[in-house]
C-alpha positions in Angstrom: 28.2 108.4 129.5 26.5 110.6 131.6 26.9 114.5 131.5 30.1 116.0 131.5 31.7 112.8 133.7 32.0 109.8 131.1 31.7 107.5 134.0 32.0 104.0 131.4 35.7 105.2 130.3 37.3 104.7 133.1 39.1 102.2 131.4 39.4 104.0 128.6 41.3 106.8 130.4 44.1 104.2 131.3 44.5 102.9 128.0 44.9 106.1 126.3 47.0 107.7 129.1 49.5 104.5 129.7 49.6 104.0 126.3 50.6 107.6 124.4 52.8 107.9 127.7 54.5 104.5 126.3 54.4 106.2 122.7 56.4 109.0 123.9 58.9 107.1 125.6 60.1 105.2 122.5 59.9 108.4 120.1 62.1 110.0 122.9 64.3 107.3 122.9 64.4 107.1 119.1 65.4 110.6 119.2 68.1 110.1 122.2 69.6 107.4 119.9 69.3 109.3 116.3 69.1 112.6 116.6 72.7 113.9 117.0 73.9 112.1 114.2 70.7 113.6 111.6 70.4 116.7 113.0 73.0 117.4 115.7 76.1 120.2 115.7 77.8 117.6 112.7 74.8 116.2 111.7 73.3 115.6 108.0 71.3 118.5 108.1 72.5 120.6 111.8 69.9 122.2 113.7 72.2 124.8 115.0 72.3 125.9 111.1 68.5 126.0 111.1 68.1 127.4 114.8 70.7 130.8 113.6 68.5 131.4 110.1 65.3 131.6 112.4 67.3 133.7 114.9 67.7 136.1 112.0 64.3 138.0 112.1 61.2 137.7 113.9 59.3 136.8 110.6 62.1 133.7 110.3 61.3 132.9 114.1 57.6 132.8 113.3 58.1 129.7 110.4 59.0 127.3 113.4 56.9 125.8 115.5 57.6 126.8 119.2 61.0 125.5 120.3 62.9 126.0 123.5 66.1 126.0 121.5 65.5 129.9 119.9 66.1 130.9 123.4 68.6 128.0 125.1 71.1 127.5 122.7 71.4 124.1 121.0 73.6 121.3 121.7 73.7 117.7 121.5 74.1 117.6 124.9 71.2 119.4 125.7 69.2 117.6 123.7 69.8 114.1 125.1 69.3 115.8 128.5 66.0 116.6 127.2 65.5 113.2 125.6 66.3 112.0 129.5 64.2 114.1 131.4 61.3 113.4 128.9 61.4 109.5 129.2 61.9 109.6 133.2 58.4 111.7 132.7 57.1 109.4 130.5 58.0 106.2 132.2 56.0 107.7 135.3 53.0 108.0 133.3 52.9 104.3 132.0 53.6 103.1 135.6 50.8 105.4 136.8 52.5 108.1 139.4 50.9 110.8 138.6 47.5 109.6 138.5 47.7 109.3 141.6 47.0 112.6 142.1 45.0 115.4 141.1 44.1 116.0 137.8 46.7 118.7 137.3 49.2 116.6 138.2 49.2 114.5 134.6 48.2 117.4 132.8 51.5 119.6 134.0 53.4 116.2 133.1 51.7 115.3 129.7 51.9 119.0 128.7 56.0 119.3 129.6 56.0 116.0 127.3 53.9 118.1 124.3 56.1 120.9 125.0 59.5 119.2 125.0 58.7 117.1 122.2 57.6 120.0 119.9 60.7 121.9 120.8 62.7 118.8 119.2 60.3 118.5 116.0 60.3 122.0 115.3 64.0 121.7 114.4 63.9 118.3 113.2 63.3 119.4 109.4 62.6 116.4 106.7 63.6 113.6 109.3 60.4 114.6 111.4 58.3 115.9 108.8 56.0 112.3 109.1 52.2 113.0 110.0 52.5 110.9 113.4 55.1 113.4 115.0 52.3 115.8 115.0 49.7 113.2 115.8 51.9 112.3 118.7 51.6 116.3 119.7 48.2 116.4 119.4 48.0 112.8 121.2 49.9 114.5 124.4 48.1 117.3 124.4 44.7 116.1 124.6 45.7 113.3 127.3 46.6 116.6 129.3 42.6 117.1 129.9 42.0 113.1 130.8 42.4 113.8 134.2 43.4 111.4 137.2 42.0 108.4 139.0 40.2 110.1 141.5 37.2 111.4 138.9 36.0 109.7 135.8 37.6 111.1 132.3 35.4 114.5 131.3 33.3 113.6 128.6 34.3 116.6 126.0 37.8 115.2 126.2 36.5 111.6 125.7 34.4 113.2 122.1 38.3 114.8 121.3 39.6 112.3 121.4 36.4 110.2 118.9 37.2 113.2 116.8 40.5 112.9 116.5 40.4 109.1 115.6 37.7 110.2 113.3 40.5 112.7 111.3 42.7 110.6 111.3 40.8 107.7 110.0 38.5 109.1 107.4 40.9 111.6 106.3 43.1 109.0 105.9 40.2 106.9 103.4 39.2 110.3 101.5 43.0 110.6 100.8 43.2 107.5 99.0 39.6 107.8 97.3 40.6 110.7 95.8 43.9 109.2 95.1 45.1 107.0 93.1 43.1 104.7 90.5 44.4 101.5 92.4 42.2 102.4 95.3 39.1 102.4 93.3 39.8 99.2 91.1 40.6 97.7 94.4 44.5 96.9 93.4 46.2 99.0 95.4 47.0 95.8 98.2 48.6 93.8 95.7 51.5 96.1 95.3 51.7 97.9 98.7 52.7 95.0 100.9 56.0 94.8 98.3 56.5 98.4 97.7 55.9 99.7 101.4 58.8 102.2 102.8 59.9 98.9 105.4 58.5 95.9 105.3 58.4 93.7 107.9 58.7 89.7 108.4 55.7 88.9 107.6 55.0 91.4 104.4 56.2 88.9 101.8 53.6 86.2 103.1 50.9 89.0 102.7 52.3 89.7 99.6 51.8 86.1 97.8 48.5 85.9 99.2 45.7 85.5 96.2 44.4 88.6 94.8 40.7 88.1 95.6 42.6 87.8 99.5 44.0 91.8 98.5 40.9 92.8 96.9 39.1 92.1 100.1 41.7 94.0 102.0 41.1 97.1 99.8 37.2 97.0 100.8 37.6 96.5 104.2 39.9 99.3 104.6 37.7 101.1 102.5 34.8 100.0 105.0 37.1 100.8 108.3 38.0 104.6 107.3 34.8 105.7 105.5 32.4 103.8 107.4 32.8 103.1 110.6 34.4 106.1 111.8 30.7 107.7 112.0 30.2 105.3 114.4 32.6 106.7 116.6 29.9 109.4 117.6 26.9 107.3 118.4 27.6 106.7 122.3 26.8 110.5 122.3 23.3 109.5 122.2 23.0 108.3 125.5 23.3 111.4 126.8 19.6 111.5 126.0 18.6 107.8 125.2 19.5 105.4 128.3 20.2 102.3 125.9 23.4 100.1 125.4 23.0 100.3 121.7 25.3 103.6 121.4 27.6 102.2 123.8 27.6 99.2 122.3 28.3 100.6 118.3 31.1 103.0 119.6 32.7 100.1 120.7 32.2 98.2 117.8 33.6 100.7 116.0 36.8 100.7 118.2 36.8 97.7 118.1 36.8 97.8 113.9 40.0 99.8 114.1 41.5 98.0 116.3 41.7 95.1 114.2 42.4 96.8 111.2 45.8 98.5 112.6 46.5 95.4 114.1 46.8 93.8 110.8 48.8 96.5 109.5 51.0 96.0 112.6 51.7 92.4 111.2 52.3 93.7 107.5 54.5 96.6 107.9 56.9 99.1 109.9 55.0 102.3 110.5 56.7 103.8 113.2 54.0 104.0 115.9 51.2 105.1 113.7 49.2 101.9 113.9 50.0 101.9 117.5 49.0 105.1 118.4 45.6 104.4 116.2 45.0 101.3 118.3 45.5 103.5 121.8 43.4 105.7 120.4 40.7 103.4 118.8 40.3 102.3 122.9 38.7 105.9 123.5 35.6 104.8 121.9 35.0 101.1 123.9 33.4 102.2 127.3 33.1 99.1 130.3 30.7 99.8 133.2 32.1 99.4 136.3 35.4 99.7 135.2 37.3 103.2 136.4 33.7 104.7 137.2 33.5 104.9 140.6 36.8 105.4 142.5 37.1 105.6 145.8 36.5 108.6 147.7 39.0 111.5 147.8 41.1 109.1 145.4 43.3 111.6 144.1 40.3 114.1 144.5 40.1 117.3 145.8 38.9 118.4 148.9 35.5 117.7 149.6 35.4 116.2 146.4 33.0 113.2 146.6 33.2 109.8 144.9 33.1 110.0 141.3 32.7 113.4 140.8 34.8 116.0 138.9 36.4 119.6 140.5 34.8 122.6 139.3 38.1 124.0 138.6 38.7 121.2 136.6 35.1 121.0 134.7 36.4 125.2 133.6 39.8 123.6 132.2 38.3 121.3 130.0 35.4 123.4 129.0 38.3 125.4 127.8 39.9 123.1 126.2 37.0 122.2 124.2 36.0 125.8 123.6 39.4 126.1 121.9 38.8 123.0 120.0 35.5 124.1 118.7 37.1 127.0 117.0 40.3 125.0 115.6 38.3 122.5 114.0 37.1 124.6 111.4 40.1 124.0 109.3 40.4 120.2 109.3 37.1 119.7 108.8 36.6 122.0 105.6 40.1 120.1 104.8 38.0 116.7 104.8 35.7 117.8 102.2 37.8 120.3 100.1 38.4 119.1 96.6 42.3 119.7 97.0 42.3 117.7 100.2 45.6 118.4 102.4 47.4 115.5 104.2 49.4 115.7 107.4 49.2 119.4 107.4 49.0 121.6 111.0 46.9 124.8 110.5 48.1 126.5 113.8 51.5 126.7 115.2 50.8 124.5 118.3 50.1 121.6 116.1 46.5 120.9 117.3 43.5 120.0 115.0 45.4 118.6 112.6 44.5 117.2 109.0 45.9 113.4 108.6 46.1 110.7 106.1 48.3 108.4 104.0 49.3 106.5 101.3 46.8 108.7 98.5 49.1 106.3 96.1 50.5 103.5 95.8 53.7 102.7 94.0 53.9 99.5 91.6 57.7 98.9 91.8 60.2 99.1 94.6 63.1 101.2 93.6 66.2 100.8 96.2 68.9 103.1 96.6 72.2 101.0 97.6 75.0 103.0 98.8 78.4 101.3 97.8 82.0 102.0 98.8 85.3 101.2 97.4 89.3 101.2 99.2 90.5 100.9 95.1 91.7 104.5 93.5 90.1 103.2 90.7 86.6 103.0 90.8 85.5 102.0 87.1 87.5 98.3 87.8 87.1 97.9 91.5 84.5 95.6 93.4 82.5 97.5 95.2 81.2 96.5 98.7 77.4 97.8 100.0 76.5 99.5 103.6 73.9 97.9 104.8 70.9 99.5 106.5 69.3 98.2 109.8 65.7 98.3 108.4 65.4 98.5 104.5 66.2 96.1 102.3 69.6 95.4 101.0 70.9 91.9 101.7 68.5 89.8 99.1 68.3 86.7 101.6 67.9 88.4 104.7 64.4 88.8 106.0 63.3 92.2 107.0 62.9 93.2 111.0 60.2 94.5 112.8 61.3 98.2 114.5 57.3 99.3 115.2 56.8 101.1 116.9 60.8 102.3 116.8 61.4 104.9 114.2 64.1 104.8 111.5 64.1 108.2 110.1 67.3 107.5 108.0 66.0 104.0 106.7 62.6 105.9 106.3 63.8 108.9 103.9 66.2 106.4 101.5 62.4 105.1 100.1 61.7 108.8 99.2 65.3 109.0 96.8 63.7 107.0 93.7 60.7 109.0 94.0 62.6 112.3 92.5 64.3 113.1 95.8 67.5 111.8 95.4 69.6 115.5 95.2 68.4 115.8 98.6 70.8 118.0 100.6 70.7 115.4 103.7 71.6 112.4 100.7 74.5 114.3 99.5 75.9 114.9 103.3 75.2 111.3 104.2 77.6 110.2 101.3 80.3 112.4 102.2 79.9 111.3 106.1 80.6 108.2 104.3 83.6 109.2 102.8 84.8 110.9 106.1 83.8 107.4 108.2 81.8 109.2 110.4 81.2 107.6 113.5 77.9 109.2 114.4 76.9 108.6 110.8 78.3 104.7 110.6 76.2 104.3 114.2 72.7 104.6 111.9 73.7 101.9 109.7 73.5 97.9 110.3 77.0 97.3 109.2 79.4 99.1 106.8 81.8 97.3 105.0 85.5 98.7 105.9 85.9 98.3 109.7 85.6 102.2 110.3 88.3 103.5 107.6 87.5 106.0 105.2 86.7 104.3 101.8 88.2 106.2 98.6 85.1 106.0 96.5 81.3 105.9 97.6 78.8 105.7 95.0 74.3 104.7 95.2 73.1 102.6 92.6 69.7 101.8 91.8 67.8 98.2 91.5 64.7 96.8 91.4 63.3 94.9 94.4 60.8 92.3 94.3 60.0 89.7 96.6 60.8 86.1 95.6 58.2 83.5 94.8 57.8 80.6 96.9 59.7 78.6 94.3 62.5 80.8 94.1 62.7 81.2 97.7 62.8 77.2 97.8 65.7 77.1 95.4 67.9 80.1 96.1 66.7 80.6 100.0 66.3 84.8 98.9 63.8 86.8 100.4 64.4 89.5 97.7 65.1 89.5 94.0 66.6 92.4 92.2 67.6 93.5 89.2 70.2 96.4 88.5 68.9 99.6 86.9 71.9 101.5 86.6 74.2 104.0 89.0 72.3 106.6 90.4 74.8 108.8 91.7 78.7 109.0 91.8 81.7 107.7 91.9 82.5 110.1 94.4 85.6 110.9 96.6 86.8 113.7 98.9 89.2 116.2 97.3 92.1 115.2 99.3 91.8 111.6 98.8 92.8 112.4 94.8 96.6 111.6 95.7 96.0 108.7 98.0 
């Protein structure tokens, strides 16, 4: 690292733009796929709905993030137009187009791909309120300021980017150090691998491993968000001492949380947090020779020489840090305030934001099934479930991997146990049930009644555990549940009482 040009990132730079580029492309496709059906004109909860209260008053307006749709009415069509133009964008950026280029170049691109992508989470209500939609924003904004091939990455954006790794990682430890008691006594792994939102294929095999095995996890996590994450800033020593031990702890740190997310990649279906941690855990590992010293008038300006960085372009980013300077108040007085926030935006544009997870861990699983019935009478029928594509349901089947793919339905059905279940998307869900919905039927993995309408839909709560080796030798389940009673229903449409 050497002045304002972080000539060792080089390398760096690709990772992080090829990779939140990639990150994009599947939220956008996620949203192509999803989207109408959640939040569409006939959705569970329809942004047009949303979109006419803000259009209301300006004060109504202000509540939402920036959105194109206040001004360009909403449609379903529209929006998978959108979803379109933003992957062909996207898909440019992994490949590398615009790199090719001046700086500006990626930044107009990576900026359109903030912009568009706020415009659809501003209206996306509870099934985008995760903390990595806004870590995506903030992601795609900063990878604006990278620059192209023809100049090495600008330092200050290099140190953003170590500073937002750093918020997200040690906000995400001092959330659970002030949380919950199993994060202290060092328990909290020997429930979480069971009672995670979706689990994937290999969370049951975590799961039986021996508690000293989950104890051990707990410190190391422990060790990898409250530790290392300092680390992160030491290369910014050798901007005054010319030694490879700064370089060489930054990327050890990196390097830490890298193989930390990995492992949580292996245990669990987060969506494309732990990916978008390991992209950025890359910012802080800096290779010599790598991406330092381009060619000449590689994507350069004019007159530019080799390895060096526009003046126009030295003003942009010493903007964009300026800005930065005076956003970070906020998160950091978040990191040390006694009432800590997690995934909360303090600005409008979603920048600087405060992150973390998982302050608690629950000790049982709790699964909402949703069940439907043909009978008219639903207190001596046998009722047949709807299975869903990512949580669990069917006891012997094993769950899938969908990381970095997002489920938002399969997602917000672990909230319902957890004193959400009169949500007003919950209650539209079952009565797109009881219509057959077709857009709605589309989110599930199979539904019992070949597209008819069923007379009778009901959820009904039991208690999932994983099975022990034994059991799983005996009965072949990956799951074993107990029934703890309906949860809500029977339910019918008000013209199906004569059918």
């Amino acid at each position: 690292m050497d002045g304002w040009a972080a000539v060792d990132f080089g390398f760096a730079r690709e990772v992080l733009q090829r990779g939140i580029a990639a990150l994009y492309l599947v939220a956008l496709i996620s949203t192509f796929n999803q989207f109408p059906a959640l939040l569409g004109g006939k959705g569970l909860l329809p942004a047009p709905d949303l979109l006419e209260w803000a259009r209301s008053s300006k004060r109504a307006a202000k509540l939402l993030h920036p959105t194109i749709f206040l001004r360009w009415a909403y449609t379903d069509r529209r929006l998978r137009s959108l979803c379109i133009a933003g992957v062909v964008v996207a898909a440019a950026l992994v490949v590398g187009l615009p790199q090719l280029g001046p700086p500006w170049v990626p930044m107009l691109c990576f900026l359109a791909l903030w912009g568009l992508y706020m415009s659809i989470t501003s209206i996306g209500q509870t099934f985008y309120g995760f903390g990595w939609e806004m870590l995506l924003l903030e992601c795609g904004f900063l990878a604006a300021f990278l620059g192209s091939g023809g100049q090495p990455p600008p330092t200050i954006i290099v140190v953003l980017f170590w500073w937002l790794l750093f918020r997200l990682e040690f906000g995400a430890g001092m959330i659970k150090i002030r949380g919950g008691r199993e994060w202290r006594d060092l328990t909290a792994l020997m429930y979480h691998h069971e009672t995670q939102p979706m689990p994937g294929p290999l969370s049951r095999q975590a799961h039986l491993l021996p508690k000293w095995f989950h104890r051990g996890e707990v410190l190391g996590n422990h060790f990898a968000q409250l530790v290392v994450p300092w680390l992160l800033f030491v290369p910014l020593l050798g901007l005054w001492v010319p030694d490879l031990v700064p370089a060489l702890t930054g990327a050890a740190a990196g390097l830490i949380v890298l193989l930390t997310q990995l492992w949580l990649v292996l245990t669990g279906n987060f969506a494309w947090l732990n990916w978008a941690t390991i992209v950025l855990a890359f910012s802080a590992i800096g290779i010599p020779g790598i991406g330092g010293e381009p060619d000449a008038g590689a994507g350069g300006e004019p007159g530019a020489g080799a390895g060096s960085i526009p003046l126009y372009w030295i003003v942009v980013t010493a903007a964009v840090g300026l800005l930065y300077a005076v956003l970070s108040w906020w998160p950091l007085r978040n990191l040390f305030a006694r009432r800590q926030l997690m995934n909360a935006s303090f600005n409008r544009y979603q920048l600087a934001n405060a992150y973390g997870a998982f302050g608690t861990v629950t000790k049982e699983r709790i699964e909402i099934v949703v069940e439907g019935t043909m009978d008219a009478d639903p207190h001596t029928t046998d009722w047949h479930e709807y299975s869903f594509k990512g949580k669990p349901g069917d006891l012997r089947r094993v769950p899938r991997q969908y990381a970095p793919y997002h489920l938002r339905l399969d997602w917000l059905m672990w909230f319902l146990p957890l004193g959400r279940l009169r949500e007003p998307w919950f209650e539209a869900f079952l009565l797109k049930l009881l219509e057959a919905d077709a857009g709605t039927l589309g989110l599930l993995d199979r539904e019992p009644f070949d597209g008819r309408r069923p007379r009778w839909v009901r959820a009904r709560a039991y208690l999932y555990r994983f099975s022990t080796r034994a059991e799983r030798r005996e009965t072949g389940q990956h799951w074993v549940r107990e029934p703890r009673g309906v949860a809500m229903g029977p339910a019918r449409l008000p013209d199906d009482a004569g059918r």
